[in-house]
C-alpha positions as CSV (number, residue, x, y, z in Angstrom):
1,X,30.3,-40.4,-77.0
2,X,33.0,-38.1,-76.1
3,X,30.3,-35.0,-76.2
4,X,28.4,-37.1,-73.9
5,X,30.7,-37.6,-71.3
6,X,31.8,-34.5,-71.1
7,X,27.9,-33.3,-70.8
8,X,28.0,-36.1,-68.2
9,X,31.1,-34.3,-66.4
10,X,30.1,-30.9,-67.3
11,X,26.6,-31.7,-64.5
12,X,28.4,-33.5,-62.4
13,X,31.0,-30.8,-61.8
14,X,27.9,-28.3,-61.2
15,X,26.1,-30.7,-59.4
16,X,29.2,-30.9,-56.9
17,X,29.3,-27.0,-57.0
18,X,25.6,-27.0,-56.3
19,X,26.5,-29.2,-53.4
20,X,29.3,-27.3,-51.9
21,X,27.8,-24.0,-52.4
22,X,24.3,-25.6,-50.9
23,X,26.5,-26.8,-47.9
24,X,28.2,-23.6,-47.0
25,X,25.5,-21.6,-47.0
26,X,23.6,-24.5,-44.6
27,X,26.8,-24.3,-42.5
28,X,27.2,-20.4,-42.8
29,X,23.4,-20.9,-41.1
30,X,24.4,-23.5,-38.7
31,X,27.0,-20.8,-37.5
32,X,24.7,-17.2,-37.6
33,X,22.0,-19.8,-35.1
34,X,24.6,-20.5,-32.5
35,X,26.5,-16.9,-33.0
36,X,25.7,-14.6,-30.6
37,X,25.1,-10.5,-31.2
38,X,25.2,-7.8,-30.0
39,X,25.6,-5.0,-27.4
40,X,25.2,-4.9,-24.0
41,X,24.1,-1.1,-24.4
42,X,19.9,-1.5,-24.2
43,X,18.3,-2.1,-28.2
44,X,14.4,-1.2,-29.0
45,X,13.0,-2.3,-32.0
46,X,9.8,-1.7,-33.0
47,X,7.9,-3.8,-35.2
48,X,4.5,-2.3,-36.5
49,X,0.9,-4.4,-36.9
50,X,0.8,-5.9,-40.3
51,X,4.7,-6.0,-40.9
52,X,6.0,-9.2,-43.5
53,X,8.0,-11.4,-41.8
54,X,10.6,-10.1,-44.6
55,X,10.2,-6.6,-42.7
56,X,10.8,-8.0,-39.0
57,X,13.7,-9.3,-40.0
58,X,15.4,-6.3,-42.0
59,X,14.0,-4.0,-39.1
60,X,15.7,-6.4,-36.1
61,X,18.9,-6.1,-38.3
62,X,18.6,-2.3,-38.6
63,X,18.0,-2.3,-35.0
64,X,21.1,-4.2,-34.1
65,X,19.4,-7.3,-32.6
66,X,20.5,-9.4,-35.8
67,X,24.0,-9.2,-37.6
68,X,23.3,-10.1,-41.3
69,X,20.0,-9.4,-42.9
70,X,20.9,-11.9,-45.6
71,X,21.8,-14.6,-43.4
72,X,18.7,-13.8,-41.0
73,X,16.3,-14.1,-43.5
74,X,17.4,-17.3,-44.7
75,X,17.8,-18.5,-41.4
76,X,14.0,-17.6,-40.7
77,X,12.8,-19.8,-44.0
78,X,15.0,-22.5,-44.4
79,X,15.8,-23.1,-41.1
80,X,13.7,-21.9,-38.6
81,X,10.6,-22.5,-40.3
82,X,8.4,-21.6,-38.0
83,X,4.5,-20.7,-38.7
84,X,3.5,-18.8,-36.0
85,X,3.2,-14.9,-37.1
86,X,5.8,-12.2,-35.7
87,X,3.9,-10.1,-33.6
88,X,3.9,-6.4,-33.7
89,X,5.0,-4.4,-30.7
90,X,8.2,-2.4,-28.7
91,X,10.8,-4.9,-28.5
92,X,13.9,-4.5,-26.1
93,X,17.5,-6.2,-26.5
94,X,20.2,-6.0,-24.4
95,X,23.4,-7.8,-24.5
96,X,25.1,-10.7,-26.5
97,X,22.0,-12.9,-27.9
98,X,21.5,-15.6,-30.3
99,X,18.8,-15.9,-33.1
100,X,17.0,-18.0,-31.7
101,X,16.7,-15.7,-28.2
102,X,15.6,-12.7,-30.9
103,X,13.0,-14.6,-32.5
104,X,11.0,-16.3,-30.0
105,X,10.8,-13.1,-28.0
106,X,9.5,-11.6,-31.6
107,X,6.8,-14.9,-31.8
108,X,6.3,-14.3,-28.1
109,X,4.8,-11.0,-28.4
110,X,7.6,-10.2,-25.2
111,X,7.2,-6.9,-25.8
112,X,9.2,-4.5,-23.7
113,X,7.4,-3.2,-20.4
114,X,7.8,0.4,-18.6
115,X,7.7,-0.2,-14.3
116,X,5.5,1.8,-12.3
117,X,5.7,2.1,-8.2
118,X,2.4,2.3,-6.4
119,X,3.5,2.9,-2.5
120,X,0.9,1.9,0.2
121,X,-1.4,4.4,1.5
122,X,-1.8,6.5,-1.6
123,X,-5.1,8.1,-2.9
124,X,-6.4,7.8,-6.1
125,X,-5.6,11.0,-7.5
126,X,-1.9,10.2,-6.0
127,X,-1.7,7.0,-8.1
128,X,-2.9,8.4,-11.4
129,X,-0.9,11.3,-10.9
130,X,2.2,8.6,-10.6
131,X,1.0,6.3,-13.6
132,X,1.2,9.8,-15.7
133,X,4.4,10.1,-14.7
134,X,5.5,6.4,-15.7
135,X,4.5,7.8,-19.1
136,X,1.5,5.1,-18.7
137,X,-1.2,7.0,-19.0
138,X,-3.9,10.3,-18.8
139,X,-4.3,11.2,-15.3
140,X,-7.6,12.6,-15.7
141,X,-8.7,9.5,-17.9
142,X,-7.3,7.2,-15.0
143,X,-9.4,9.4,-12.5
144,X,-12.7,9.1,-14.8
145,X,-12.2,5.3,-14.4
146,X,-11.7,5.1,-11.1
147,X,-14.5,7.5,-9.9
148,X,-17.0,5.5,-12.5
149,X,-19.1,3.8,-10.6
150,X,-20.2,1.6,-13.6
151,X,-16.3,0.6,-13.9
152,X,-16.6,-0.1,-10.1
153,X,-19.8,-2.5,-10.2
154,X,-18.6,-3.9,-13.7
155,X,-14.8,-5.1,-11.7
156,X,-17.4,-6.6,-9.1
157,X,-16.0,-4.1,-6.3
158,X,-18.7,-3.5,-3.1
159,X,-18.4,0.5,-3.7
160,X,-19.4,3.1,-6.3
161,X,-15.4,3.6,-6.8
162,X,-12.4,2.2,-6.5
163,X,-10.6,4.0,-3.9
164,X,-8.6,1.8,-1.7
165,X,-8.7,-1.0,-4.4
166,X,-6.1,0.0,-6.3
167,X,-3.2,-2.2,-4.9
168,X,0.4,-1.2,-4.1
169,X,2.7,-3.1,-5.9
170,X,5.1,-2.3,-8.7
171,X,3.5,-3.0,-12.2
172,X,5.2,-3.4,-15.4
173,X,3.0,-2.5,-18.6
174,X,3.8,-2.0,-22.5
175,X,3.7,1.3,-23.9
176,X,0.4,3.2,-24.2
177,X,-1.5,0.7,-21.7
178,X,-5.5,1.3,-22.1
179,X,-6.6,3.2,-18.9
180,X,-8.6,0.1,-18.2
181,X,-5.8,-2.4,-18.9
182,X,-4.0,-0.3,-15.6
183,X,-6.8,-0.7,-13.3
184,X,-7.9,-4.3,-13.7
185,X,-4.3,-5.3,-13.0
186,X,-4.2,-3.3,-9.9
187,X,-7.8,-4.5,-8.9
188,X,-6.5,-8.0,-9.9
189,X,-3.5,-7.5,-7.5
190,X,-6.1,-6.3,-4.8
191,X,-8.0,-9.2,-5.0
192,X,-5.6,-11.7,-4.7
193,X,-4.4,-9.9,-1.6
194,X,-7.5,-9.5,0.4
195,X,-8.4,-13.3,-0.6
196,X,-5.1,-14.4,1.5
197,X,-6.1,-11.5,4.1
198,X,-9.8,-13.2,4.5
199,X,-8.4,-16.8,4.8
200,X,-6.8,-15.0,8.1
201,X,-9.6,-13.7,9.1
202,X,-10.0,-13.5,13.1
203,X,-13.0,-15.2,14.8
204,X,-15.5,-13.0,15.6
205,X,-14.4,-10.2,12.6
206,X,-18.1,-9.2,11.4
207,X,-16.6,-6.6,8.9
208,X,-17.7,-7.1,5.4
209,X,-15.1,-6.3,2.2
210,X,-16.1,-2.6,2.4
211,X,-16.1,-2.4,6.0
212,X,-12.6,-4.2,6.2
213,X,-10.8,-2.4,3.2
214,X,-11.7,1.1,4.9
215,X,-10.6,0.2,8.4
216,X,-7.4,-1.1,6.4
217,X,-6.6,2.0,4.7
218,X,-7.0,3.9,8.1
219,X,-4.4,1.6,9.9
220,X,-2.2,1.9,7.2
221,X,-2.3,5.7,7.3
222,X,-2.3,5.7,11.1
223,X,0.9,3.9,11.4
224,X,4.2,2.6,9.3
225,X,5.2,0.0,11.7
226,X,4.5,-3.2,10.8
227,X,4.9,-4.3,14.8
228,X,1.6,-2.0,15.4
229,X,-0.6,-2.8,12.6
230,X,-2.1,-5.3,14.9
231,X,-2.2,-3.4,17.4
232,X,-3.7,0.0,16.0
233,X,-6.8,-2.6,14.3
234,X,-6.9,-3.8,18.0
235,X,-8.0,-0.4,19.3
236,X,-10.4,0.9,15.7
237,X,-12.0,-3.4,16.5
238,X,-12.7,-2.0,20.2
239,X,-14.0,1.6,19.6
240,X,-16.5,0.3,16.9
241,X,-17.9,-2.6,19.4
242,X,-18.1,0.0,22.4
243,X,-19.7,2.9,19.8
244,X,-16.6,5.3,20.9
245,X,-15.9,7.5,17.1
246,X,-12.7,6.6,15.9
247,X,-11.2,10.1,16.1
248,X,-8.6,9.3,14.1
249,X,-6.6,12.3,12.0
250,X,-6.5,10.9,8.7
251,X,-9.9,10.7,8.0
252,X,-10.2,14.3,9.3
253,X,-7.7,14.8,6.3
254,X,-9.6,13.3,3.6
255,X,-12.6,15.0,4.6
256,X,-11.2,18.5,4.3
257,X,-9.5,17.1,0.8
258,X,-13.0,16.3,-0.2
259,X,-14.3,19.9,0.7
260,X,-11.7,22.2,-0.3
261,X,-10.4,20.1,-3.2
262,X,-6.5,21.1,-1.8
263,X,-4.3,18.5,0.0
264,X,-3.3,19.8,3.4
265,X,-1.4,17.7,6.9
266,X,-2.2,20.7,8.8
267,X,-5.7,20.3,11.0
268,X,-7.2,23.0,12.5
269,X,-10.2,23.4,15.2
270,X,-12.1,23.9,12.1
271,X,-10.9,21.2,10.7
272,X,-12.2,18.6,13.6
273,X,-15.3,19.6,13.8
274,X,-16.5,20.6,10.1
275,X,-19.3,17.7,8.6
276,X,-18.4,15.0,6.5
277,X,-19.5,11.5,6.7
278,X,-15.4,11.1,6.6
279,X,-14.5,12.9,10.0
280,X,-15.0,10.6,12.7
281,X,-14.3,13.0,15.5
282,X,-17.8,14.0,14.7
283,X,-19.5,10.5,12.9
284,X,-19.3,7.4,14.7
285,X,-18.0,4.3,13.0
286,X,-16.7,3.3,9.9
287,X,-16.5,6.2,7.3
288,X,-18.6,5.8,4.0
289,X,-15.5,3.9,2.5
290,X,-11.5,3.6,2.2
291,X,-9.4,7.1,2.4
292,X,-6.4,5.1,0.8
293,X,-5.1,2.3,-0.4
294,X,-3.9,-0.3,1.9
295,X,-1.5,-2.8,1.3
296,X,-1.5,-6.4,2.4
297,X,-0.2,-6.4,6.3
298,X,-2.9,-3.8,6.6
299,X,-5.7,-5.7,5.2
300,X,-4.4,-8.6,7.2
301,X,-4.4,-6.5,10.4
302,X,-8.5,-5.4,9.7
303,X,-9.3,-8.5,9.6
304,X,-7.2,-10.2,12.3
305,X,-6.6,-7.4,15.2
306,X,-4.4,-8.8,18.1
307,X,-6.3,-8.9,21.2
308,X,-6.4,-6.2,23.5
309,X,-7.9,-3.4,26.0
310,X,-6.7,-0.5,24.4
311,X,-8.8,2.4,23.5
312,X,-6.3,5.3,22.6
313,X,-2.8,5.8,20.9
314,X,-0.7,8.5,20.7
315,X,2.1,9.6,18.7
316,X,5.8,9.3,19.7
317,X,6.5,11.5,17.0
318,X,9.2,9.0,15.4
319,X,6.9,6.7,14.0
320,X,5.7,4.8,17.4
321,X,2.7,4.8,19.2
322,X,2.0,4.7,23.2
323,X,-1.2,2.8,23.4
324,X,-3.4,3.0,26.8
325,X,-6.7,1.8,27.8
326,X,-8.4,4.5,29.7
327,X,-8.5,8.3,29.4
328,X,-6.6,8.6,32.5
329,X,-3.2,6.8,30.7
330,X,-3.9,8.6,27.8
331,X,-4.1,12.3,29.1
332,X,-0.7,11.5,30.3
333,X,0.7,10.4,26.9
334,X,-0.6,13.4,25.6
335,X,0.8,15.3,28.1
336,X,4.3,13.9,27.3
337,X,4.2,12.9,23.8
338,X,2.6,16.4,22.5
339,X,2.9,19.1,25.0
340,X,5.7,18.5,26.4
341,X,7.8,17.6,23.6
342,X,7.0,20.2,21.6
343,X,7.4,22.6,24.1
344,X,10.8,21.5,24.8
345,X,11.5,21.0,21.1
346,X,10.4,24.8,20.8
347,X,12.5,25.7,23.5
348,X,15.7,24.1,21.9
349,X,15.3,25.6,19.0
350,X,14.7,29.1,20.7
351,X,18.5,28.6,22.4
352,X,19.6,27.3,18.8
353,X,18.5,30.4,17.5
């Protein structure tokens, strides 16, 4: 009997033990899920496809977004208990967080994104060369997509390329984006814009999506004010009804891009009168399609001119335009606004010097 109860004691002691032990650790778990960790300095942690959930956690601990590997690991099957898989990918931490806050970004799939900057009134070479530069991507590959017309037809765009459809925004993407991946989001972005921009659209604007998006990327070369958008669209709307060529610079531009393959600001005589369905000094109407990408106050202003007699502009050189409705107001901002300003300007810098 005696052998019995101590037997009898002997469990219940370990039993208790069990207990308190058992406890502990559930408390010690209790405490590492409200705890938080870590640095403010920036953490990445990269977790490869196929990795155990054992794996994830020992690399998040290596990496500094956990504090105890025993505790974590513990914490992810006792406690936690969650079936969804950890999902593979760059992971980013930064400052004091809790397990919980590590995890679900982990079961997320939040993987840690790379910005990149699109400005209005860039070309397509222009934004591939800055998506290379984000360290997001081949510039030549990005070029080869956006020149496809296949790619073109396939995002349902009404050109053989996507020039002027490439939206300017700033995009976040993971590391090593597919060259695709890129351009849908920036066709996406496009064609949420120019759906706002058509449920604007002025009465009696015939252009279609083509038509609308070129004339857009024009305005938006042609001036940086938003106050003259309008106002520019105004005078490119009344041209095109009357049959007067645009003769607007930028499209002279592009055109000599496309035939000497070098970027250049400077025209020349040349320049102005050399063939290319592009330069409408010589080619009434609408060029063959955009010579930029616009952003959304320029699509806007395609489609929604401001009404006006206007048929000329000319540069204040700071940015402004002096608009006039016959030839006779416009010789004389020419006059002013070119001549003699850059004869004075000359003449300054002559005493200067």
């Amino acid at each position: 009997m005696k052998a019995l109860r101590a037997a009898i004691g002997v469990i219940f002691l370990g039993t208790v033990a069990v207990l308190i032990v058992g406890a502990k650790m559930y408390l010690d778990l209790l405490r590492f899920r409200e705890l938080p960790y870590g640095a403010e300095v920036e953490r990445v942690v990269e977790i490869p496809p196929g990795a155990p959930a054992r794996e994830v956690v020992r690399l998040l601990v290596r990496g500094g977004a956990l504090s105890d590997e025993t505790l974590a690991w513990r914490y992810v099957r006792w406690v936690k208990r969650d079936r969804r898989p950890l999902k593979a990918g760059e992971y980013a931490f930064s400052g004091a967080l809790r397990p919980d806050d590590v995890l679900e970004r982990v079961y997320r799939g939040d993987v840690k994104t790379y910005p990149v900057t699109i400005p209005e009134g860039l070309r397509t070479d222009q934004i591939a060369a800055l998506v290379e530069q984000a360290g997001l991507g081949n510039a030549a590959e990005l070029l080869a997509l956006m020149r496809d017309p296949a790619f073109a037809k396939e995002l349902g765009l009404p050109l053989p390329g996507l020039e002027g459809f490439l939206f300017p925004e700033t995009y976040r993407f993971h590391r090593d984006p597919r060259p695709r991946a890129v351009l849908e989001a920036m066709v996406g972005r496009f064609r949420a814009a120019w759906k706002k921009a058509e449920a604007r659209r002025g009465e009696g604007v015939k252009l279609d999506e083509a038509q609308a998006v070129t004339l857009a990327s024009i305005i938006e070369k042609e001036t940086g004010r938003p106050e003259e958008r309008f106002h520019v669209s105004c005078v490119f709307h009344n041209r095109l009804r009357k049959g007067i060529p645009l003769q607007t610079d930028p499209t002279v531009l592009y055109a000599k891009w496309l035939r000497t393959g070098a970027w250049s600001n400077n025209i020349t005589r040349k320049d102005l009168v050399a063939p290319s369905p592009y330069n409408t000094y010589v080619v009434a109407g609408l060029p063959p399609g955009p010579i930029a990408s616009p952003g959304a106050a320029a699509l806007e202003a395609a489609l929604r001119p401001e009404s006006c007699d206007d048929l000329y502009f000319v540069s204040r050189n700071d940015g402004s335009h002096v608009f006039c409705p016959d030839l006779r107001c416009h010789a004389a901002a020419v006059r002013k606004w070119q001549v003699d300003f850059f004869r004075a300007k000359k003449r300054a810098a002559r005493v200067r010097g």
